[in-house]
C-alpha positions as protocol buffer text, in pm:
chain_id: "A"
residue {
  index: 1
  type: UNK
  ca { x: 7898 y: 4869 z: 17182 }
}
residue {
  index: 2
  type: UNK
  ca { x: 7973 y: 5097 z: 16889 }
}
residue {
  index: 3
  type: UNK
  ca { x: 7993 y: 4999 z: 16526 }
}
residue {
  index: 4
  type: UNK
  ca { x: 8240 y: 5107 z: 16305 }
}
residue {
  index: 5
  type: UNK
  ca { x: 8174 y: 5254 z: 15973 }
}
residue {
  index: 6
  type: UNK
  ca { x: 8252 y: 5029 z: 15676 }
}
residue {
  index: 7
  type: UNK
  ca { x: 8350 y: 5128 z: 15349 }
}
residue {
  index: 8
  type: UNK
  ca { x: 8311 y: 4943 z: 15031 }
}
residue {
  index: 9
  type: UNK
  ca { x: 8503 y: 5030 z: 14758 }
}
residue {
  index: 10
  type: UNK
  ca { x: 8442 y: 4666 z: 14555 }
}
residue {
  index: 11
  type: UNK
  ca { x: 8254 y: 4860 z: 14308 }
}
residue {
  index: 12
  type: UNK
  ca { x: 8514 y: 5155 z: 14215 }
}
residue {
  index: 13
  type: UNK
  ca { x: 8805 y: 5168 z: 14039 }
}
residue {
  index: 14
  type: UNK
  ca { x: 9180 y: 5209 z: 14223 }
}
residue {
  index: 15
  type: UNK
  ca { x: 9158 y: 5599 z: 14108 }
}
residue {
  index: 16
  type: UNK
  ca { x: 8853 y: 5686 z: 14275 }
}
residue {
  index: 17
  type: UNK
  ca { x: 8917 y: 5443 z: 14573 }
}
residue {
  index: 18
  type: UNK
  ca { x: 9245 y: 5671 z: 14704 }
}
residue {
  index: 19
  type: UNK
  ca { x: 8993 y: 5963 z: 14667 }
}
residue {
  index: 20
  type: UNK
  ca { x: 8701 y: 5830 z: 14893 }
}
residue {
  index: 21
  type: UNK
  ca { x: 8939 y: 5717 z: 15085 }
}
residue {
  index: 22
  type: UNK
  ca { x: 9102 y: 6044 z: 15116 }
}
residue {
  index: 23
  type: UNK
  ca { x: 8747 y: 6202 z: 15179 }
}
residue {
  index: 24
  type: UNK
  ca { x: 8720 y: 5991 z: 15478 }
}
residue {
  index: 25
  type: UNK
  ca { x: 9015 y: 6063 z: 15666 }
}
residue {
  index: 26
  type: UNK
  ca { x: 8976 y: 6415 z: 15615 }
}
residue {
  index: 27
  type: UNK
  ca { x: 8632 y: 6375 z: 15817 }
}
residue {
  index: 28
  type: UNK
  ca { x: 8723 y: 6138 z: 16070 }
}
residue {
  index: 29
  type: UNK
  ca { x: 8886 y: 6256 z: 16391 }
}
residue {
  index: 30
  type: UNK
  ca { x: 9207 y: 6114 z: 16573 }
}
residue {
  index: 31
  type: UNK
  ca { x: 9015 y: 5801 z: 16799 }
}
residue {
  index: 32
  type: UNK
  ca { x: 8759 y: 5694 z: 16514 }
}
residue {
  index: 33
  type: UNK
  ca { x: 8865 y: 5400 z: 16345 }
}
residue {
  index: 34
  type: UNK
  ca { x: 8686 y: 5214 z: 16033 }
}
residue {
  index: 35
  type: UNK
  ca { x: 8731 y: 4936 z: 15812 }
}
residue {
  index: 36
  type: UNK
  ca { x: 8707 y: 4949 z: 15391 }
}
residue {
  index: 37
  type: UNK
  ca { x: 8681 y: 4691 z: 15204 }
}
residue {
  index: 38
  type: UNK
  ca { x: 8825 y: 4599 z: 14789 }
}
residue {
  index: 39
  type: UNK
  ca { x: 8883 y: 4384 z: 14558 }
}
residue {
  index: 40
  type: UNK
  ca { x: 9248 y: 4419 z: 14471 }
}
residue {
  index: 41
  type: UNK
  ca { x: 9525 y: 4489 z: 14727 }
}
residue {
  index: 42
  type: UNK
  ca { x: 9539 y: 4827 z: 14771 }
}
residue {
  index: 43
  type: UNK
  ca { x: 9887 y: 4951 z: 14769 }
}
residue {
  index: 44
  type: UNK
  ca { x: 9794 y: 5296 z: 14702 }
}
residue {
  index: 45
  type: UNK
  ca { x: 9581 y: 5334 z: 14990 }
}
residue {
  index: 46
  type: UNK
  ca { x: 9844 y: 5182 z: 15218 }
}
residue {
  index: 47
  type: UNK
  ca { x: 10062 y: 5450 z: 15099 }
}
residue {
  index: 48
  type: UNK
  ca { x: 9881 y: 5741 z: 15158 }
}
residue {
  index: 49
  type: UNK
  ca { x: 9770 y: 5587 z: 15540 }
}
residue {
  index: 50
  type: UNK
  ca { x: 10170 y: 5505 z: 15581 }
}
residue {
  index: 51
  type: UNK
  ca { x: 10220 y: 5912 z: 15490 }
}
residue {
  index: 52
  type: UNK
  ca { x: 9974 y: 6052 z: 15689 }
}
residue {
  index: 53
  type: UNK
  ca { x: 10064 y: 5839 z: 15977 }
}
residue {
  index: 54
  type: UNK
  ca { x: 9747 y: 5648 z: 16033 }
}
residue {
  index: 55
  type: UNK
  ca { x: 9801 y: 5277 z: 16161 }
}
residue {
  index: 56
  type: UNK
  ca { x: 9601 y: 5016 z: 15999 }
}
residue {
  index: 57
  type: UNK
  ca { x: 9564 y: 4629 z: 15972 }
}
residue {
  index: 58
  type: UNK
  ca { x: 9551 y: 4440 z: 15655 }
}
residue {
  index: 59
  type: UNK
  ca { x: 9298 y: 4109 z: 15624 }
}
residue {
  index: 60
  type: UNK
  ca { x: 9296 y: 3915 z: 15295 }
}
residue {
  index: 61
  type: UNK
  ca { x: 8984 y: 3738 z: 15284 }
}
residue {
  index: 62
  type: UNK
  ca { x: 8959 y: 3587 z: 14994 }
}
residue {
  index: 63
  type: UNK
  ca { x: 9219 y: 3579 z: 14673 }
}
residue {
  index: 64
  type: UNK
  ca { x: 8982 y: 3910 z: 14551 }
}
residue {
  index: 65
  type: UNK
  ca { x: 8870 y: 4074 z: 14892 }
}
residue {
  index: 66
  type: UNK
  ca { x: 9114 y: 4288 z: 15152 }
}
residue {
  index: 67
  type: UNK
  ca { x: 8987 y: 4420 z: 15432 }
}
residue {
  index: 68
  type: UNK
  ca { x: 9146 y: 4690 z: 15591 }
}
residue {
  index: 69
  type: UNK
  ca { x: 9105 y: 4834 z: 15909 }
}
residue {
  index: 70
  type: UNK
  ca { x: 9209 y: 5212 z: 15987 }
}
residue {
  index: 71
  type: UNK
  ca { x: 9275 y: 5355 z: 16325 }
}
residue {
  index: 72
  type: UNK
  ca { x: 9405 y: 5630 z: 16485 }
}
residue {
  index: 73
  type: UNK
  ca { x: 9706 y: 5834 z: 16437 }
}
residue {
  index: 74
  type: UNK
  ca { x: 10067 y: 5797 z: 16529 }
}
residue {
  index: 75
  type: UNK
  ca { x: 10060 y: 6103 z: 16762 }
}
């Protein structure tokens, strides 16, 4: 069974989450999915997945932890 990457972006601020976040995708290819993880909903990131047509999955948690998974692309 494989293991999906997880990504925790507790520790950084909303700025520099979009950015790793942005990092990732760029890397990742069309049928890998992974999950990231934060301590404040974040709208942002849905944005730019909604944009660049990824789907994902929201999870809240806990009141301070989201957990998000990503998947593959629309097309």
């Amino acid at each position: 069974m494989e293991r999906l990457e997880i990504i925790d972006l507790r520790d950084n601020l909303p700025s520099d989450a979009i950015d790793l976040l942005k990092k990732k995708l760029r890397k990742k290819t069309n049928t890998e999915g992974f999950w990231f993880i934060t301590d404040y909903e974040p709208t942002e990131c849905y944005q730019h997945l909604i944009n660049k047509e990824y789907l994902f999955q929201i999870y809240m948690v806990a009141e301070n932890e989201f957990r998000v998974f990503v998947g593959s692309r629309y097309y």
